[in-house]
Each structure stands twice: as C-alpha cells, then as structure tokens.
PAFI-581665 format. One record per residue (C-alpha): residue number from 1; residue in three letters; y, x, z. Coordinates in pm, 1 decimal, always signed. Layout:
+-----+------+----------+----------+----------+
: seq : type :    north :     east :       up :
+-----+------+----------+----------+----------+
: NUM :  ala :        Y :        X :        Z :
...
+-----+------+----------+----------+----------+
This chain:
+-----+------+----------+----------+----------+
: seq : type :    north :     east :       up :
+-----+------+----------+----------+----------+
:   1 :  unk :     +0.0 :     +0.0 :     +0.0 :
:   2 :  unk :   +332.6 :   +121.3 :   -106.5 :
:   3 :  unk :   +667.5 :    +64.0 :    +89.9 :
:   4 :  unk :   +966.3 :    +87.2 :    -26.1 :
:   5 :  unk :  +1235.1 :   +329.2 :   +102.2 :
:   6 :  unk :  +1432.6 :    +63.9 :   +344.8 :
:   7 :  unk :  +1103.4 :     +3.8 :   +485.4 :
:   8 :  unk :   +981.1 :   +349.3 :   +531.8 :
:   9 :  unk :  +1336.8 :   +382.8 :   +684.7 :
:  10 :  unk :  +1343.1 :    +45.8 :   +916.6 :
:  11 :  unk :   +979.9 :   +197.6 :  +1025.9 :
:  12 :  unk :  +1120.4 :   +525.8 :  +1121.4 :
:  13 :  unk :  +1415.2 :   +393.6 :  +1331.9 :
:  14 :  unk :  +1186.0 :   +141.3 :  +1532.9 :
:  15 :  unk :   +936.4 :   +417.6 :  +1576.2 :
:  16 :  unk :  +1296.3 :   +635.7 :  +1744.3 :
:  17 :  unk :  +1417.0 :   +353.5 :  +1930.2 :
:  18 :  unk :  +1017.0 :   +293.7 :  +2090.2 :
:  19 :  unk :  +1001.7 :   +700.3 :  +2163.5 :
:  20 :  unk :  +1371.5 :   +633.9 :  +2312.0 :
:  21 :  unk :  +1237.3 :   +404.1 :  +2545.3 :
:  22 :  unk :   +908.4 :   +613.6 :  +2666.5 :
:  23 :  unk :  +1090.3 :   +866.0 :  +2709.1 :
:  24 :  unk :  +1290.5 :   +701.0 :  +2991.6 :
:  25 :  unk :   +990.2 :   +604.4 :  +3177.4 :
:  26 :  unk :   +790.2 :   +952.2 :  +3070.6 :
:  27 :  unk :   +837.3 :  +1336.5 :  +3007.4 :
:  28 :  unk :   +580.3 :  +1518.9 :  +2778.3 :
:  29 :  unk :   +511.7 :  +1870.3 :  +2890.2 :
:  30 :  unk :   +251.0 :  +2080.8 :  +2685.9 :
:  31 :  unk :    -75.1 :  +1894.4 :  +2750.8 :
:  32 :  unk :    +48.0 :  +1656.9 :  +3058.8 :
:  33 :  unk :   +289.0 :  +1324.9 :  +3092.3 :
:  34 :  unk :   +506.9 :  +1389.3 :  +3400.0 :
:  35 :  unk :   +642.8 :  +1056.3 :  +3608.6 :
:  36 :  unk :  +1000.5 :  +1169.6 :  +3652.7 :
:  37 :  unk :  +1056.1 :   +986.4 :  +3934.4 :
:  38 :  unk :   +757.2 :  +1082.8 :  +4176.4 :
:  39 :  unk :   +684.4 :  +1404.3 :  +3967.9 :
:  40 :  unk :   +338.8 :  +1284.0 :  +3935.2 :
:  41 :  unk :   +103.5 :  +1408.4 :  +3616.2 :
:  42 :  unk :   -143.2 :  +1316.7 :  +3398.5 :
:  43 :  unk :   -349.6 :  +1517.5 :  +3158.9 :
:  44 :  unk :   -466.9 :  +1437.9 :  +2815.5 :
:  45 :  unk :   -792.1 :  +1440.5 :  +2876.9 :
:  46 :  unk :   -744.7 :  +1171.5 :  +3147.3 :
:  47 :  unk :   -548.8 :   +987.2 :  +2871.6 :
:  48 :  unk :   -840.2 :   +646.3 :  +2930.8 :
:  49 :  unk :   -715.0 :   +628.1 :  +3310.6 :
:  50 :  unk :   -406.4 :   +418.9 :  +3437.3 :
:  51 :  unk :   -136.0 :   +716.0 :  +3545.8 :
:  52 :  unk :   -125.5 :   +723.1 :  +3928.1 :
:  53 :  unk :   +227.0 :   +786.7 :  +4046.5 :
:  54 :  unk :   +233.7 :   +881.9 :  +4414.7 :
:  55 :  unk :   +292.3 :   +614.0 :  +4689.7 :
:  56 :  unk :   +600.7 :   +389.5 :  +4709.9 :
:  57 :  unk :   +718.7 :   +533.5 :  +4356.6 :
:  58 :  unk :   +958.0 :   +274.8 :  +4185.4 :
:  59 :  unk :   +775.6 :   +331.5 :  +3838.6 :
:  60 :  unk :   +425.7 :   +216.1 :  +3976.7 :
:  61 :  unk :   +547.8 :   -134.9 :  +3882.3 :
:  62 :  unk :   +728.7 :    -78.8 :  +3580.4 :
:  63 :  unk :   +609.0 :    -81.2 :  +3227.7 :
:  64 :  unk :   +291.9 :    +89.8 :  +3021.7 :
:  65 :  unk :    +42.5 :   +273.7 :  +3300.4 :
:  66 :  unk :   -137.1 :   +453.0 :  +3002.1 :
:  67 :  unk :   +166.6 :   +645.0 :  +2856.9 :
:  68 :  unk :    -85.9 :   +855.2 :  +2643.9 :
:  69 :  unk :   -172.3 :   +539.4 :  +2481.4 :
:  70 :  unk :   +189.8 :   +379.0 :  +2477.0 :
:  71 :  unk :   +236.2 :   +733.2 :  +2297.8 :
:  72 :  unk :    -31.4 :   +703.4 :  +2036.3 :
:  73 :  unk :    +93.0 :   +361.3 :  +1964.3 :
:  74 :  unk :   +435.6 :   +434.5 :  +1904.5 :
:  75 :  unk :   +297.9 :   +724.0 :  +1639.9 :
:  76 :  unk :    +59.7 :   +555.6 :  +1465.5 :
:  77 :  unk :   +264.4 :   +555.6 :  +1135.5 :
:  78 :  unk :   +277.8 :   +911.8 :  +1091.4 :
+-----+------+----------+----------+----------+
C-alpha cells in the first residue's frame, strides 16, 4: 500500500507528538526505561512485566505500566 506524502507526513507528526508524550512519563537510557519521578528502572528484557515504580510514587497510577510496549507501539511505522 502506497501513501501519499501528506500522509506519510500526518503519520510522522502523530508518531512525534505520541514520543512527546512518553517521554514525559519515561526516560530511555541505553537498555533500561527510568521512572523520573521515583528513579525506578526497567530493563528490556523485562519489557512483558508491568514497570514497578517504588512505593507512594505519583506515576504508579498514571498512564501505560509497560512503557517498552507503549514504545514499540508508538514505532511501529518505521
């Protein structure tokens, strides 16, 4: 399937503005996700577990607990 190039583009900006928005709840360092509220991490090879922040942290509640999947998601086009 063939799309044209307002497409490709329209694609490519919802793909920035989906990373934008991880990236407030995430950071990526080499081969870990770090919470950067409770400084918690989570390797990729634990990428099929639900992140565990540490107790009381504000992010437990909020948003995707699988960021490595929420990541993989967001670059599926590529």
């Amino acid at each position: 399937m063939k799309f044209s190039n307002d497409e490709r583009r329209a694609g490519h900006q919802r793909m920035a503005e989906e990373l934008a928005e991880w990236g407030r709840q995430w950071r990526l360092e080499a081969d870990m996700i770090r919470c950067p509220y409770c400084h918690s991490v989570q390797f990729a090879t634990q990428a099929d577990r639900a992140f565990l922040h540490d107790p009381g942290c504000a992010a437990s509640t909020l948003g995707e607990q699988y960021p490595w999947r929420s990541l993989a998601w967001i670059l599926r086009s590529l």
